[in-house]
PyMOL Python script that loads the backbone (N, CA, C, O; Angstrom):
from pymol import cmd

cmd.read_pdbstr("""\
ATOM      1  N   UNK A   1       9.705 -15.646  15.351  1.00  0.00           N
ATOM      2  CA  UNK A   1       8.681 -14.676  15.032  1.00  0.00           C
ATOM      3  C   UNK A   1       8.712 -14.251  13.565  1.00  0.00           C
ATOM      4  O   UNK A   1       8.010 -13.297  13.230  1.00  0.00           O
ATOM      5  N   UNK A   2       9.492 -14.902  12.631  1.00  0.00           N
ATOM      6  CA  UNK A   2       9.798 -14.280  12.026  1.00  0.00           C
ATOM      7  C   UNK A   2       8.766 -14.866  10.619  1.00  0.00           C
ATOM      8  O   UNK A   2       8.751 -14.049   9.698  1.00  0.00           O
ATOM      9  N   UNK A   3       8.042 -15.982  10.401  1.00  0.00           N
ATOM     10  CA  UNK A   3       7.011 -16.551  10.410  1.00  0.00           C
ATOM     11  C   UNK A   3       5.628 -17.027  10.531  1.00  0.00           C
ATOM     12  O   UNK A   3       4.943 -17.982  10.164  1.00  0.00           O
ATOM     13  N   UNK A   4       5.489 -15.629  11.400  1.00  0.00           N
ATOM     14  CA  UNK A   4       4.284 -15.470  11.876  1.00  0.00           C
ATOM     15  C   UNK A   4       2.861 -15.007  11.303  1.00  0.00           C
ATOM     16  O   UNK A   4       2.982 -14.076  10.507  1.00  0.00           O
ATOM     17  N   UNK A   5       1.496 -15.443  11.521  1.00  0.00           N
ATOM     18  CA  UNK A   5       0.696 -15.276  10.939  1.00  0.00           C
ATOM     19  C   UNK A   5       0.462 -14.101  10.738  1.00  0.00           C
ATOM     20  O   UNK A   5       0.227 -13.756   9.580  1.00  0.00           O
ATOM     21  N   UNK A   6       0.457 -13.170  11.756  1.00  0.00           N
ATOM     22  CA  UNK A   6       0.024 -11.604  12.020  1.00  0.00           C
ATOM     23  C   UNK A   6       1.380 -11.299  11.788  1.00  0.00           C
ATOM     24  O   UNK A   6       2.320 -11.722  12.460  1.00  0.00           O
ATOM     25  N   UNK A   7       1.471 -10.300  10.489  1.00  0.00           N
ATOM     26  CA  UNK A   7       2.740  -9.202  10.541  1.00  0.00           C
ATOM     27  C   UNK A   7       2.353  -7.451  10.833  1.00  0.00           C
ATOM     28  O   UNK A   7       1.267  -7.068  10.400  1.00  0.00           O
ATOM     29  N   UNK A   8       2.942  -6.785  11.309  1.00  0.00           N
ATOM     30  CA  UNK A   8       2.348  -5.396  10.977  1.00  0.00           C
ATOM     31  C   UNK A   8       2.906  -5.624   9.788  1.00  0.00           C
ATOM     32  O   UNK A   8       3.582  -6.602   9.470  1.00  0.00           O
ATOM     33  N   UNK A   9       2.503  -4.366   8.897  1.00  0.00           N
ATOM     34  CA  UNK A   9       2.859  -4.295   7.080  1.00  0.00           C
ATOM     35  C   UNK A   9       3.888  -2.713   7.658  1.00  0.00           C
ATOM     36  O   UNK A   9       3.552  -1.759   8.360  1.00  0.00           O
ATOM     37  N   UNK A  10       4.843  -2.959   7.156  1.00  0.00           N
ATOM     38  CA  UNK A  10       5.815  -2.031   6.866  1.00  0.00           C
ATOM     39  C   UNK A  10       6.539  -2.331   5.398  1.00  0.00           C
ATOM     40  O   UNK A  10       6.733  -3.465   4.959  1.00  0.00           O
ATOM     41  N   UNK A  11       6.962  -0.887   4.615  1.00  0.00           N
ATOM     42  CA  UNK A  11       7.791  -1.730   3.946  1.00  0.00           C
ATOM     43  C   UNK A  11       9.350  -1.654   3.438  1.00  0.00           C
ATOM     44  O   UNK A  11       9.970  -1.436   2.397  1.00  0.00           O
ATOM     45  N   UNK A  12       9.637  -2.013   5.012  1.00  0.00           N
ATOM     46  CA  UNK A  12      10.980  -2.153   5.285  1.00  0.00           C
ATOM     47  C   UNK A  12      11.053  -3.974   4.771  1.00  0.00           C
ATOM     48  O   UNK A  12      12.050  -4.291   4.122  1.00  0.00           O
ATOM     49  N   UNK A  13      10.363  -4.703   4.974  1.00  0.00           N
ATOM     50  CA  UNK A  13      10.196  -6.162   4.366  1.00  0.00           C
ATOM     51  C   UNK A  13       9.213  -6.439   3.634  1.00  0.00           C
ATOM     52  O   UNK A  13       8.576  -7.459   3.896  1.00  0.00           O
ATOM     53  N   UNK A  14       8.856  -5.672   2.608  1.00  0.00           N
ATOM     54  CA  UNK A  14       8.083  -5.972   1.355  1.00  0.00           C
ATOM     55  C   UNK A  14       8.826  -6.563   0.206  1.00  0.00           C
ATOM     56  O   UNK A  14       9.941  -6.214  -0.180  1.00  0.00           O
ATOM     57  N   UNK A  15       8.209  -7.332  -0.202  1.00  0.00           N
ATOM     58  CA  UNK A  15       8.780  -8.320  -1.345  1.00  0.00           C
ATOM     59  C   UNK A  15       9.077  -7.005  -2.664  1.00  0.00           C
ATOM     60  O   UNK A  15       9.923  -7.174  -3.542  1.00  0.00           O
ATOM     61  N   UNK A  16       8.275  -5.834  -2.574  1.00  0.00           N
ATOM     62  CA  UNK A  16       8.448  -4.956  -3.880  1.00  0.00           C
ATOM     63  C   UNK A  16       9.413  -3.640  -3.299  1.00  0.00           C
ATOM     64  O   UNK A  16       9.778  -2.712  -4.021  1.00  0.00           O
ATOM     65  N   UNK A  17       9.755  -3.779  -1.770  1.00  0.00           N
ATOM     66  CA  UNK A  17      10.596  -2.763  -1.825  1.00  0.00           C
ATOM     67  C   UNK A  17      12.190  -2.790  -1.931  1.00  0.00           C
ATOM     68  O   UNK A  17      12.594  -3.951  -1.872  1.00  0.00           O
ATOM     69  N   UNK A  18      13.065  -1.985  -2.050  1.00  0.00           N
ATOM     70  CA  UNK A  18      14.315  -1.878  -2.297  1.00  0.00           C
ATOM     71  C   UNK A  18      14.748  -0.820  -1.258  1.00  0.00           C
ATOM     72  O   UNK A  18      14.144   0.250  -1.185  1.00  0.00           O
ATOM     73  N   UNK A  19      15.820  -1.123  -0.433  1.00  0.00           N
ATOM     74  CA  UNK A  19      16.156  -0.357   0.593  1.00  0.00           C
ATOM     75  C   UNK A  19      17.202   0.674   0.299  1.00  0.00           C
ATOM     76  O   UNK A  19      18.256   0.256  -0.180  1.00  0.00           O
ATOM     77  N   UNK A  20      17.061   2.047   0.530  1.00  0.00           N
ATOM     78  CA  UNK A  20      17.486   2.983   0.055  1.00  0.00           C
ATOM     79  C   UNK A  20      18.519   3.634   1.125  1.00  0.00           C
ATOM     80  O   UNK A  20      18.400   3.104   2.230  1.00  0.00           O
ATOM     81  N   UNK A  21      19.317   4.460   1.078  1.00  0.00           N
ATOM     82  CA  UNK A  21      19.683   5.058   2.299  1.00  0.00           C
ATOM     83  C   UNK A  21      18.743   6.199   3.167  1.00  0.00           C
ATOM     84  O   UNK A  21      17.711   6.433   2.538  1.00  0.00           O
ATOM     85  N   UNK A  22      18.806   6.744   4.074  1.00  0.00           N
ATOM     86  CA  UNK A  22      17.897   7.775   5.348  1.00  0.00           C
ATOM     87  C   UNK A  22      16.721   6.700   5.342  1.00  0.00           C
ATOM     88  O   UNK A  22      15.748   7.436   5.176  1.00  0.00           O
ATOM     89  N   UNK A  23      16.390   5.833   5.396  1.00  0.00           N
ATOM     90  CA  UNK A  23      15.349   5.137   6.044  1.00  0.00           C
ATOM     91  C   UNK A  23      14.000   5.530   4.756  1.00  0.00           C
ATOM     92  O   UNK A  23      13.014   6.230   4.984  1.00  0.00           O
ATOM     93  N   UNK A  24      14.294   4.931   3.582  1.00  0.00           N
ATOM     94  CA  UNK A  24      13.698   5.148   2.521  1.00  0.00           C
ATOM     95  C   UNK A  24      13.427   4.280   1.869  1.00  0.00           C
ATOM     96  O   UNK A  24      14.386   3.527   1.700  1.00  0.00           O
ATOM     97  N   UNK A  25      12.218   3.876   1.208  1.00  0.00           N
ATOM     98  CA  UNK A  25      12.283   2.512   0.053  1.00  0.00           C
ATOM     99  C   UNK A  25      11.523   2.937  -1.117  1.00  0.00           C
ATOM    100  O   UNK A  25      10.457   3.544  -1.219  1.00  0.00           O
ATOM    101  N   UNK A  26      12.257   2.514  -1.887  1.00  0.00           N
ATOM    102  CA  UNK A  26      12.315   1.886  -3.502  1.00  0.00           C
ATOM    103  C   UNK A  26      10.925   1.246  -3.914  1.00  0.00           C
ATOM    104  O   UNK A  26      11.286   0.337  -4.662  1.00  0.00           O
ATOM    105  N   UNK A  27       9.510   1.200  -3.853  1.00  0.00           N
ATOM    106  CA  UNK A  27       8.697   0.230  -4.134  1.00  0.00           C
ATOM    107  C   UNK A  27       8.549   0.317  -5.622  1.00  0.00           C
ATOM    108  O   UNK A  27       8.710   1.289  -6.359  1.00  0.00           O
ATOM    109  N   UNK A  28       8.182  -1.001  -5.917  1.00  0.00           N
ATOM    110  CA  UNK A  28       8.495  -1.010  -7.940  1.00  0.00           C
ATOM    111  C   UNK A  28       6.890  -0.540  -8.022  1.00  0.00           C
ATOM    112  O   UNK A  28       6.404  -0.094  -9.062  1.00  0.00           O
ATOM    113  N   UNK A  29       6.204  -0.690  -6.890  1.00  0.00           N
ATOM    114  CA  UNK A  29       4.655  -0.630  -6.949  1.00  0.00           C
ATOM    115  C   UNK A  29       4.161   0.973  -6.944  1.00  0.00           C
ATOM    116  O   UNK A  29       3.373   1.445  -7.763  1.00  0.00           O
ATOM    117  N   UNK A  30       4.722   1.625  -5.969  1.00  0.00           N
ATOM    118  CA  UNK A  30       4.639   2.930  -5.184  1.00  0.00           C
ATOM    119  C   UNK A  30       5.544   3.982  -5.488  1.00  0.00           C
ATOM    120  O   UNK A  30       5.306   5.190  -5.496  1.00  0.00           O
ATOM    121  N   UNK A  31       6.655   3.367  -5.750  1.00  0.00           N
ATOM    122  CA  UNK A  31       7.545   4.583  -6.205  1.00  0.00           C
ATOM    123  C   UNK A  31       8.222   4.629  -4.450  1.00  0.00           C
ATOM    124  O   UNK A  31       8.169   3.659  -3.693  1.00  0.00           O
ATOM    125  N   UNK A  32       8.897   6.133  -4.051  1.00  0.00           N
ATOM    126  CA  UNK A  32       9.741   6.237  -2.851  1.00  0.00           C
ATOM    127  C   UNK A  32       8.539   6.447  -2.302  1.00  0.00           C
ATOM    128  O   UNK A  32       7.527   7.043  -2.672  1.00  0.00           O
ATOM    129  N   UNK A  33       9.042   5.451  -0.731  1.00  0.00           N
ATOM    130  CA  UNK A  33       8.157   5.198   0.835  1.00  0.00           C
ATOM    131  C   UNK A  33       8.991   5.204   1.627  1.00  0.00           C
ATOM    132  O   UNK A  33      10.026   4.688   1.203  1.00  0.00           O
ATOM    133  N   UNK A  34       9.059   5.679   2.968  1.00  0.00           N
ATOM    134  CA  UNK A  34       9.290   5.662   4.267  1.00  0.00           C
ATOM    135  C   UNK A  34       9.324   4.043   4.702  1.00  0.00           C
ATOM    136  O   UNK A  34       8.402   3.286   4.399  1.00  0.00           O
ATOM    137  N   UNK A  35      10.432   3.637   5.404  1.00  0.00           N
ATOM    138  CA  UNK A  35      10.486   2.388   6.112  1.00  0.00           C
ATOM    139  C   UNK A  35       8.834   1.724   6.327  1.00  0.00           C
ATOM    140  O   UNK A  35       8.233   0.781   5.812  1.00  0.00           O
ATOM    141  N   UNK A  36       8.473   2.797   7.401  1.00  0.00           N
ATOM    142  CA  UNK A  36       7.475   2.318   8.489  1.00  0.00           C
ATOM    143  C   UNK A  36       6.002   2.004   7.570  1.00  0.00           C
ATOM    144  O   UNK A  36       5.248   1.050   7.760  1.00  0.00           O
ATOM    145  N   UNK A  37       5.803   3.326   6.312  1.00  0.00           N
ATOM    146  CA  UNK A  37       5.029   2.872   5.347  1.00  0.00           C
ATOM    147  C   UNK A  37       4.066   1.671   4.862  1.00  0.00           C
ATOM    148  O   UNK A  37       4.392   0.505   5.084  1.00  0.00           O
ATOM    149  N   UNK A  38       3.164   1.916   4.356  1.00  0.00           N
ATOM    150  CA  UNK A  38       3.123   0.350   3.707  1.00  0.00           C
ATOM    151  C   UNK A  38       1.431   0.478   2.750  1.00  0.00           C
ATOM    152  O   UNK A  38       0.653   1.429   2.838  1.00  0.00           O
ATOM    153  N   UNK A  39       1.252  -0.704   1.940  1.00  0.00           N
ATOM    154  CA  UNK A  39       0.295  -0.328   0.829  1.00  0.00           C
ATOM    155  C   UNK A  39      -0.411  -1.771   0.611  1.00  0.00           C
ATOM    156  O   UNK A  39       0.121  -2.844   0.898  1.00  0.00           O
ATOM    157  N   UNK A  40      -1.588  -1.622   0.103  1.00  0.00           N
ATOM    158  CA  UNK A  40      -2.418  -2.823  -0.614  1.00  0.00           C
ATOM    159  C   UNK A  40      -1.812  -3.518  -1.444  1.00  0.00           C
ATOM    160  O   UNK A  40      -2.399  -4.261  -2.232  1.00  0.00           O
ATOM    161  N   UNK A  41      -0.597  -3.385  -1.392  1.00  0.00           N
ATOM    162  CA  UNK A  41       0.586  -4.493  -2.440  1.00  0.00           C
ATOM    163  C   UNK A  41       1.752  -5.169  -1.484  1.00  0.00           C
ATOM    164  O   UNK A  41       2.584  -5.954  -1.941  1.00  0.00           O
ATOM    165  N   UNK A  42       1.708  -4.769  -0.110  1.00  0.00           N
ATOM    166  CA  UNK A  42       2.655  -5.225   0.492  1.00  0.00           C
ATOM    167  C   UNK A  42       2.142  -6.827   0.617  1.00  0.00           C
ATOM    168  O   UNK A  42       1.059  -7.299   0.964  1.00  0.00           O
ATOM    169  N   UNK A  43       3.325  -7.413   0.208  1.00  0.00           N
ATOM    170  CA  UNK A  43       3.496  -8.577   0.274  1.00  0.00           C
ATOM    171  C   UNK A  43       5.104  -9.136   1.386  1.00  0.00           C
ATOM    172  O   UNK A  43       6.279  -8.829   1.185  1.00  0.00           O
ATOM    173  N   UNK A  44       4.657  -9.804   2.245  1.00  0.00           N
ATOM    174  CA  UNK A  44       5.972 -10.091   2.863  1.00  0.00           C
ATOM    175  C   UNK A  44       6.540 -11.047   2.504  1.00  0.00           C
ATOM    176  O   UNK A  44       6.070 -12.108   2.092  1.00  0.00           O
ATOM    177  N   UNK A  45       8.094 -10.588   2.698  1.00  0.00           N
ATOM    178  CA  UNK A  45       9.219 -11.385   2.660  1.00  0.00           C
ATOM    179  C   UNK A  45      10.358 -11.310   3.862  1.00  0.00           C
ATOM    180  O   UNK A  45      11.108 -10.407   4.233  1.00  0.00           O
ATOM    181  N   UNK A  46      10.125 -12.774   4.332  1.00  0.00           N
ATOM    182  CA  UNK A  46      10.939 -12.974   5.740  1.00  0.00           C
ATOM    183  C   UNK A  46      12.455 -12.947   5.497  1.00  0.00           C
ATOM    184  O   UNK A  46      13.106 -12.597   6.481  1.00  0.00           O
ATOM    185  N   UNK A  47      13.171 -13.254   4.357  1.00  0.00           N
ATOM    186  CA  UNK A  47      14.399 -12.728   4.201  1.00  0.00           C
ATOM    187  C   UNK A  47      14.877 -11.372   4.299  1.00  0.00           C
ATOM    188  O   UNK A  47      16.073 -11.101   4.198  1.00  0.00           O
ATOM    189  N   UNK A  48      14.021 -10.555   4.483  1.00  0.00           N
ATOM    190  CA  UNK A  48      14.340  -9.003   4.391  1.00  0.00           C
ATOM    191  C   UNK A  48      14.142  -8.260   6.193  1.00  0.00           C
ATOM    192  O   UNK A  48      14.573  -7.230   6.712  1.00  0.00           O
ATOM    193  N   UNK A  49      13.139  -9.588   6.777  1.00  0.00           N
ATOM    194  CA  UNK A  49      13.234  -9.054   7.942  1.00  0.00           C
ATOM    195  C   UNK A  49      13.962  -8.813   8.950  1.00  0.00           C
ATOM    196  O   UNK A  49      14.678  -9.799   8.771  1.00  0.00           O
ATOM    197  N   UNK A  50      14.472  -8.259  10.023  1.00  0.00           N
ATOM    198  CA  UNK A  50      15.946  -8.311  10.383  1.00  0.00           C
ATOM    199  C   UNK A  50      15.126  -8.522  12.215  1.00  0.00           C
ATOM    200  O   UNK A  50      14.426  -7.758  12.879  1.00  0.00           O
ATOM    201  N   UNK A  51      15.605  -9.773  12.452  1.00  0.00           N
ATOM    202  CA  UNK A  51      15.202  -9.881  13.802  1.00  0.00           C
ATOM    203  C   UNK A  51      15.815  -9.629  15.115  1.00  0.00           C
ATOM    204  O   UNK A  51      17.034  -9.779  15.207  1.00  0.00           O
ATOM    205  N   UNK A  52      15.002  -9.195  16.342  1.00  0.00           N
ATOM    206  CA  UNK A  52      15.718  -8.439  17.295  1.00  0.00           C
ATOM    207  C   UNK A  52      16.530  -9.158  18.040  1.00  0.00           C
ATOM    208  O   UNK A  52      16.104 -10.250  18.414  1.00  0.00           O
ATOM    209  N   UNK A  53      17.794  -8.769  18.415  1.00  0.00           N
ATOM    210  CA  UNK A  53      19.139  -9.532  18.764  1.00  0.00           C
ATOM    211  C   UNK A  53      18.470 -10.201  20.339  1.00  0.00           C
ATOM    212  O   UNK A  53      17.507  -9.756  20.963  1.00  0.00           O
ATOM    213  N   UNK A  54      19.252 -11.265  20.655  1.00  0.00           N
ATOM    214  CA  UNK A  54      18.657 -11.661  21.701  1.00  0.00           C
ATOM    215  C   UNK A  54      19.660 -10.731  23.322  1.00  0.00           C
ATOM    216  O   UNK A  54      20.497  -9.847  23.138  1.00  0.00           O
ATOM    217  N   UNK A  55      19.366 -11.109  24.334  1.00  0.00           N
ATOM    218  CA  UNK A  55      19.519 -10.644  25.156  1.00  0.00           C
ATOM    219  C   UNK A  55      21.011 -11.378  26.032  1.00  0.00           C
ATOM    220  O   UNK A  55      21.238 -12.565  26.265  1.00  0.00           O
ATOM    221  N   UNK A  56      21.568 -10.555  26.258  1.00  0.00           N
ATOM    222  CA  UNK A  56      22.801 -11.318  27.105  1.00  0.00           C
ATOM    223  C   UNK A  56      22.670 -11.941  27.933  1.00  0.00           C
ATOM    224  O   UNK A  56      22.373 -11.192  28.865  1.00  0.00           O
ATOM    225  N   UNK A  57      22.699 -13.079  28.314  1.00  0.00           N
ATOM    226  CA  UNK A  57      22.652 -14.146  30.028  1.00  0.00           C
ATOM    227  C   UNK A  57      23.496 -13.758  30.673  1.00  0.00           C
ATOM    228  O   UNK A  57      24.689 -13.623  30.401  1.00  0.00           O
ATOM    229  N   UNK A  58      22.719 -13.462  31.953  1.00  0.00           N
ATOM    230  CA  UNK A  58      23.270 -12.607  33.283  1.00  0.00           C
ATOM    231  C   UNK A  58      23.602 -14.124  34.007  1.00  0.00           C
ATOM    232  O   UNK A  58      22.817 -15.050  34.216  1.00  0.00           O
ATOM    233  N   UNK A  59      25.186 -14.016  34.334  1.00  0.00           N
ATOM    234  CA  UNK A  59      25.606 -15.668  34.865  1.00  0.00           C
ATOM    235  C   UNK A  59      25.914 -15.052  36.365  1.00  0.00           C
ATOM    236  O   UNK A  59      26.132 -15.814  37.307  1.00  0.00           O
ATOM    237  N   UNK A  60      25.916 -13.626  36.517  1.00  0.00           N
ATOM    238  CA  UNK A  60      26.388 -13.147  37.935  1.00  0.00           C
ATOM    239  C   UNK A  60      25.281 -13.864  39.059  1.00  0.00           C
ATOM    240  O   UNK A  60      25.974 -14.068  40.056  1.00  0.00           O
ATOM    241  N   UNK A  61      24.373 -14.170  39.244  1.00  0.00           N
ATOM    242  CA  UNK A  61      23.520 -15.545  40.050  1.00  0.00           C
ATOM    243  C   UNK A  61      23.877 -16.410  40.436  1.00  0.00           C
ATOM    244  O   UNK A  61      23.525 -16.839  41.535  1.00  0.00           O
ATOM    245  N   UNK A  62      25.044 -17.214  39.364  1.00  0.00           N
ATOM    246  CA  UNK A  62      25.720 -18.440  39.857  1.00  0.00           C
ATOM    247  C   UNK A  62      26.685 -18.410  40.479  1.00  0.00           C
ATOM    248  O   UNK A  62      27.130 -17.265  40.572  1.00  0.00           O
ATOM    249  N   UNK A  63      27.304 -19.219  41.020  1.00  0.00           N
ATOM    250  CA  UNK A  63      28.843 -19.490  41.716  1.00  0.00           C
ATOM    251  C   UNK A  63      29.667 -20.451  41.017  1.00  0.00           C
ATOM    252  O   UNK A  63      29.055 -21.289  40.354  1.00  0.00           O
ATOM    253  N   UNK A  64      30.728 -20.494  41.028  1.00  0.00           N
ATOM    254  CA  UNK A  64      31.485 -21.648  40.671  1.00  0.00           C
ATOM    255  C   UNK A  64      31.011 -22.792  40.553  1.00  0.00           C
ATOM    256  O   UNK A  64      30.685 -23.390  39.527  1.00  0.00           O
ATOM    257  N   UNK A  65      30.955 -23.213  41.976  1.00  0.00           N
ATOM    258  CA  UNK A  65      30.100 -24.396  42.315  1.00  0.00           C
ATOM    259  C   UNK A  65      28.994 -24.827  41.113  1.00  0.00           C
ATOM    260  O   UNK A  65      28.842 -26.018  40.840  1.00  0.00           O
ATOM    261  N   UNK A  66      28.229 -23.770  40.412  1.00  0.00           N
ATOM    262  CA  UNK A  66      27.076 -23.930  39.774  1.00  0.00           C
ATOM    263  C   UNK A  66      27.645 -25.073  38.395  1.00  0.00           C
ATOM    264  O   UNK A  66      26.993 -25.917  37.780  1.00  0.00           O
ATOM    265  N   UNK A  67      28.924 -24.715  38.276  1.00  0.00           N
ATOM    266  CA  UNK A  67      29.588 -25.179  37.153  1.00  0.00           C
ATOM    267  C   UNK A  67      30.380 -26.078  36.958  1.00  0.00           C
ATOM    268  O   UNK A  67      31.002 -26.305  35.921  1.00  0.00           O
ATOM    269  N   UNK A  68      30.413 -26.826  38.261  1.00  0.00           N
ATOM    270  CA  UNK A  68      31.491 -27.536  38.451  1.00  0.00           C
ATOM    271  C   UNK A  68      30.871 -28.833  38.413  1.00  0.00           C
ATOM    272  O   UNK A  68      29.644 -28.883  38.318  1.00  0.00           O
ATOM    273  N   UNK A  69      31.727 -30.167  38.491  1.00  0.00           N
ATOM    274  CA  UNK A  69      30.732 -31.392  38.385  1.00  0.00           C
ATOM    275  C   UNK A  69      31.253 -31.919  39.388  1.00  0.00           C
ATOM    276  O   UNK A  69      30.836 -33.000  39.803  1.00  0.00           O
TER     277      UNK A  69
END
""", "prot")
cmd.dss("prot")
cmd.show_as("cartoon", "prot")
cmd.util.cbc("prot")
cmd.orient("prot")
């Protein structure tokens, strides 16, 4: 997803922002913005995006047997 045609614009992954501490950014464009923020200059950058962890596999379904050859 991280590639995708449709992004929402935040600019927590704007190519002009700089990540600050309390959930704050740096834009060289805007001056200080809020994460969720975002402006007619946001430009994305997928290196900055941080994607959602995947989910643990529940193996309690199987049996031994499931695994064995």
């Amino acid at each position: 997803m991280l590639f995708r045609k449709k992004i929402e614009r935040a600019c927590s992954y704007c190519l002009n922002g700089a990540r600050l501490e309390d959930g704050q950014i740096l834009c060289a464009k805007k001056g200080l913005k809020m994460e969720t923020d975002s402006c007619r200059k946001f430009r994305y950058d997928p290196c900055k995006r941080i994607p959602a962890k995947a989910r643990a596999l529940d193996f309690s379904k199987y049996d031994k047997e499931d695994f064995s050859l």
